[in-house]
C-alpha positions as CSV (number, residue, x, y, z in Angstrom):
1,X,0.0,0.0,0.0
2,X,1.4,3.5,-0.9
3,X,1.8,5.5,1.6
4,X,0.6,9.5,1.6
5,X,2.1,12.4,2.5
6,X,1.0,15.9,2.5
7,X,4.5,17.4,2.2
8,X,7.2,15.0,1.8
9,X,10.6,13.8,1.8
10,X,11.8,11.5,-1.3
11,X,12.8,8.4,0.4
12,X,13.3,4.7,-0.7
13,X,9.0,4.0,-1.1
14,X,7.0,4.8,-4.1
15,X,5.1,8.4,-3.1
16,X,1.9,10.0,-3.7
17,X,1.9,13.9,-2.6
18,X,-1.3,16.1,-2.9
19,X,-0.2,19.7,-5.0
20,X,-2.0,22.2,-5.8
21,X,-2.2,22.8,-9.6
22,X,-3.6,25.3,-12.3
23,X,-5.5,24.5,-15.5
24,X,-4.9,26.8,-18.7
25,X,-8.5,27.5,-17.9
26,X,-7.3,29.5,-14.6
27,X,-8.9,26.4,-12.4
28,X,-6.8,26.0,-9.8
29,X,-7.2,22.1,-7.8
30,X,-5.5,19.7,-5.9
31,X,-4.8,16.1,-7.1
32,X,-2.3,13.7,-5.9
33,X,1.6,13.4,-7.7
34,X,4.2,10.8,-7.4
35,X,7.0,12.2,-6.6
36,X,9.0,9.2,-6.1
37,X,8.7,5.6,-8.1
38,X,10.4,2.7,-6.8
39,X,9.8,0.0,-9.8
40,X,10.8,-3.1,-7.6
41,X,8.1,-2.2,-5.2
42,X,5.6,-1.0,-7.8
43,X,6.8,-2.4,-11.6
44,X,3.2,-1.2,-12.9
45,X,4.2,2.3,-12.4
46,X,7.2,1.8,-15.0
47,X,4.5,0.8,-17.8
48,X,2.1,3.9,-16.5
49,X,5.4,5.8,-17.3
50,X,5.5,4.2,-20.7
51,X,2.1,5.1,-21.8
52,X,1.6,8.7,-21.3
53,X,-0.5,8.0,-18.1
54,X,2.0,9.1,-15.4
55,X,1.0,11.8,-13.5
56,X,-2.2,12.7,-15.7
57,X,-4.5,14.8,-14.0
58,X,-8.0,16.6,-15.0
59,X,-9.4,19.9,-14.2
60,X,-12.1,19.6,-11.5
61,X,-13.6,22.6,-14.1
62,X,-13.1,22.0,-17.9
63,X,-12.6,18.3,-17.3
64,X,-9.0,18.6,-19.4
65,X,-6.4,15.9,-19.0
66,X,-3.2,17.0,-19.0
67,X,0.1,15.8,-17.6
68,X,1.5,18.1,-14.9
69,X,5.2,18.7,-14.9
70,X,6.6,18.2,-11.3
71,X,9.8,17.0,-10.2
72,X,9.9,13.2,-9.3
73,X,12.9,10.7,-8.6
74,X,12.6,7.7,-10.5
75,X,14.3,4.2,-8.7
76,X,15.3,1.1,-10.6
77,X,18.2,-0.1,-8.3
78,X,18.3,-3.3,-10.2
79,X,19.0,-1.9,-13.0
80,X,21.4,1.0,-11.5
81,X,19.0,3.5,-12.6
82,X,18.5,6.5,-10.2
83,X,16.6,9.3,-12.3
84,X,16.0,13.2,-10.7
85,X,13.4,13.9,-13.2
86,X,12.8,17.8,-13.2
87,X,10.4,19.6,-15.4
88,X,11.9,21.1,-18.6
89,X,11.7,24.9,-17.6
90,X,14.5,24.3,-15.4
91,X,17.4,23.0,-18.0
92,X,19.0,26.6,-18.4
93,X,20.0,26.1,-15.2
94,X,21.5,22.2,-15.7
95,X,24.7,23.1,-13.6
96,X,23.1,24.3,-10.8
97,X,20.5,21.2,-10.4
98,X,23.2,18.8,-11.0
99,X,25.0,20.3,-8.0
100,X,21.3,20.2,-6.3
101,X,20.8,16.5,-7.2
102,X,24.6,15.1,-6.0
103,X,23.8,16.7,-2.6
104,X,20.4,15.6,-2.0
105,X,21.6,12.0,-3.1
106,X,24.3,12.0,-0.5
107,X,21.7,12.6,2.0
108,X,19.9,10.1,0.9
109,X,22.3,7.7,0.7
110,X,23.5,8.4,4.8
111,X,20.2,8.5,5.6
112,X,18.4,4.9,4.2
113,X,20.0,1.8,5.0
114,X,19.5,-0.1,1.5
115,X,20.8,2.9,-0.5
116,X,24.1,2.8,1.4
117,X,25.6,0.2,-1.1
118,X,24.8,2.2,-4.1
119,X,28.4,2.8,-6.5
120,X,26.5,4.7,-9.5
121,X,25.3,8.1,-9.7
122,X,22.0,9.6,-10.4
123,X,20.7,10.8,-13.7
124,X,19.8,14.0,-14.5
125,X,16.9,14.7,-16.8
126,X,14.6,17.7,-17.6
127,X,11.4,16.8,-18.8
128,X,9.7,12.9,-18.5
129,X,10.3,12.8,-22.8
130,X,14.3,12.1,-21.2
131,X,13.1,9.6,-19.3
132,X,10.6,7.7,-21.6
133,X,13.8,7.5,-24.0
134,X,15.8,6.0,-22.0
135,X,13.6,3.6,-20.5
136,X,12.3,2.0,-24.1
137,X,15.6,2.5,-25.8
138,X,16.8,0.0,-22.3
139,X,13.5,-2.1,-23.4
140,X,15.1,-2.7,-26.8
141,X,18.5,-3.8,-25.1
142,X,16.8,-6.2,-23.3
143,X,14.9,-7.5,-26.1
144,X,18.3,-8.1,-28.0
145,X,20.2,-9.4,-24.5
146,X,17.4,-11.9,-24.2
147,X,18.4,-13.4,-27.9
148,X,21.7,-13.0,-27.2
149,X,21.8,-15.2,-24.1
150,X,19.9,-18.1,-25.7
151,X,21.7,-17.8,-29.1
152,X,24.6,-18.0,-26.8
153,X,23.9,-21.8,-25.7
154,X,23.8,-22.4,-29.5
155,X,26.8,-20.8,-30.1
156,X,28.4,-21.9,-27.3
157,X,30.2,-18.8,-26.0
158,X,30.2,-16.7,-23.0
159,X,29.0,-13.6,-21.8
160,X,30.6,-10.9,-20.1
161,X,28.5,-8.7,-18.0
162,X,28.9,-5.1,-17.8
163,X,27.1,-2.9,-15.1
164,X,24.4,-1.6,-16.2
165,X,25.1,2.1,-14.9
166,X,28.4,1.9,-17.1
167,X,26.7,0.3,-20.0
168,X,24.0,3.3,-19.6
169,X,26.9,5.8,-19.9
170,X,28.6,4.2,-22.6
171,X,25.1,3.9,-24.7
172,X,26.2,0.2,-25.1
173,X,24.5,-3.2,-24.5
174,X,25.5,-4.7,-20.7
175,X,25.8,-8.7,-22.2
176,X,29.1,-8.3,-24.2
177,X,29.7,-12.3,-26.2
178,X,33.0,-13.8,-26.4
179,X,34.7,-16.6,-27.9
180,X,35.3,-19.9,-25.5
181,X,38.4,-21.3,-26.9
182,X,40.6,-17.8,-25.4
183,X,43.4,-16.9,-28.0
184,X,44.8,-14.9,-25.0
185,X,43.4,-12.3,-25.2
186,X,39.7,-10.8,-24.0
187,X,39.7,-7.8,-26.7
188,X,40.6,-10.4,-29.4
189,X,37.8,-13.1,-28.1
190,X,35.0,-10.0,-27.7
191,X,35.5,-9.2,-31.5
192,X,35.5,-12.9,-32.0
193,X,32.7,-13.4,-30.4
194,X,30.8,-10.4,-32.2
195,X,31.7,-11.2,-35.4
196,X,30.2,-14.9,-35.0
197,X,27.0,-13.7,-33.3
198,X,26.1,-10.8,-36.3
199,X,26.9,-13.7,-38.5
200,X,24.0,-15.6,-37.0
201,X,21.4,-13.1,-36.3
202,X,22.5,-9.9,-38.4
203,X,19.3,-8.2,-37.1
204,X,21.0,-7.9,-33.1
205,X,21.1,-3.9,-34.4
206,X,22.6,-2.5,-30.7
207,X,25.4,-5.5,-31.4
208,X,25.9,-4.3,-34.7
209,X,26.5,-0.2,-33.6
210,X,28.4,-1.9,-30.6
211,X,30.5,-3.9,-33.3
212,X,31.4,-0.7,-35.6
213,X,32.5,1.5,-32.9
214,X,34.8,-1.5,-31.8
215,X,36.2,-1.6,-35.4
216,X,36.4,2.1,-36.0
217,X,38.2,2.3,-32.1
218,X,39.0,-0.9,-30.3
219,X,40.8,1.0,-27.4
220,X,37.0,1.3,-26.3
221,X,37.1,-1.9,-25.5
222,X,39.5,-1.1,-22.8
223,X,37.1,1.2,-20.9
224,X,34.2,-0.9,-21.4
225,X,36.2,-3.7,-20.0
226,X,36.9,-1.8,-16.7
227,X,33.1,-1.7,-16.1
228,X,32.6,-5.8,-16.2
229,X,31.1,-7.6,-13.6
């Protein structure tokens, strides 16, 4: 059960709040926010996200629906995804809500036990369209992943996993193939490993872009490779 709050602190808990909000009409109401998602707790509100329902709210007047821009943190800690999702009118001032965010997260962090573990960062977006993009272009990768692991049984070769805060950064897939008979070395067997995946399914389309930046740069291998579970 969700737990209410007048005026609240983010905390760990998926959060209604009651604001106060005006219609273009000039009706001004109250209807409850979230200002906090925690998808482990509540995965429907990720798909509510997805659809254009989140935070919908209509006019107690004109009956308009509308979606009301109001800040919200969005939790995935499975998936290392911590999102500080502020409305779009505030991006001018990017360096100055960033600094906002890193603190507020600290305090969060001290301050709730199951957060102290965390080694990623937040994300910073402006606007819910950010956040949408992210979340189905992640809904893509898992699509391809999923093929990936049982093409990999078939193919019998292994998979490397990378976190998926780092793969997030790097815009890259987390489940990285490789060749099981080493030739001594990992870069070598990745590229392998690529190559005879692509071969098999040349429709894996976030392999393929993964697959061209290796051949354009290899050495970006070496980064990615820090990030590996």
């Amino acid at each position: 059960m969700k737990k209410k709050y007048k005026n609240c602190k983010i905390s760990a808990m998926s959060i209604l709040s009651t604001c106060e909000i005006k219609c273009s009409c000039g009706e001004t109401f109250e209807a409850e926010l979230w200002k906090a998602v925690n998808v482990f707790d509540d995965p429907d509100l990720r798909d509510v996200i997805l659809s254009g329902r989140f935070n919908t709210v209509q006019c107690s007047k004109c009956s308009k629906f509308f979606y009301h821009e109001h800040f919200f943190m969005y939790q995935d800690l499975q998936n290392e995804l911590i999102a500080y999702v502020y409305p779009k009118e505030n991006q001018s001032m990017a360096g100055e809500f960033r600094n906002k965010m890193l603190s507020e997260f600290k305090e969060l962090i001290d301050g709730i036990e199951e957060f102290k573990k965390i080694d990623f960062e937040p994300v910073l977006y402006f606007g819910i369209e950010d956040l949408v993009s992210t979340l189905n272009h992640e809904d893509n990768i898992k699509d391809e992943t999923d093929i990936v692991d049982i093409i990999s049984k078939t193919l019998d070769f292994d998979i490397i996993d990378i976190k998926p805060s780092k793969a997030r950064n790097l815009c890259i897939v987390n489940k990285i193939p490789k060749i099981k008979k080493s030739t001594g070395n990992l870069k070598s067997d990745i590229i392998l490993g690529l190559e005879k995946l692509l071969k098999y399914n040349p429709n894996l389309n976030e392999y393929k872009n993964l697959f061209t930046r290796i051949k354009q740069n290899n050495f970006c291998l070496d980064e990615i490779l820090l990030h590996k579970r």
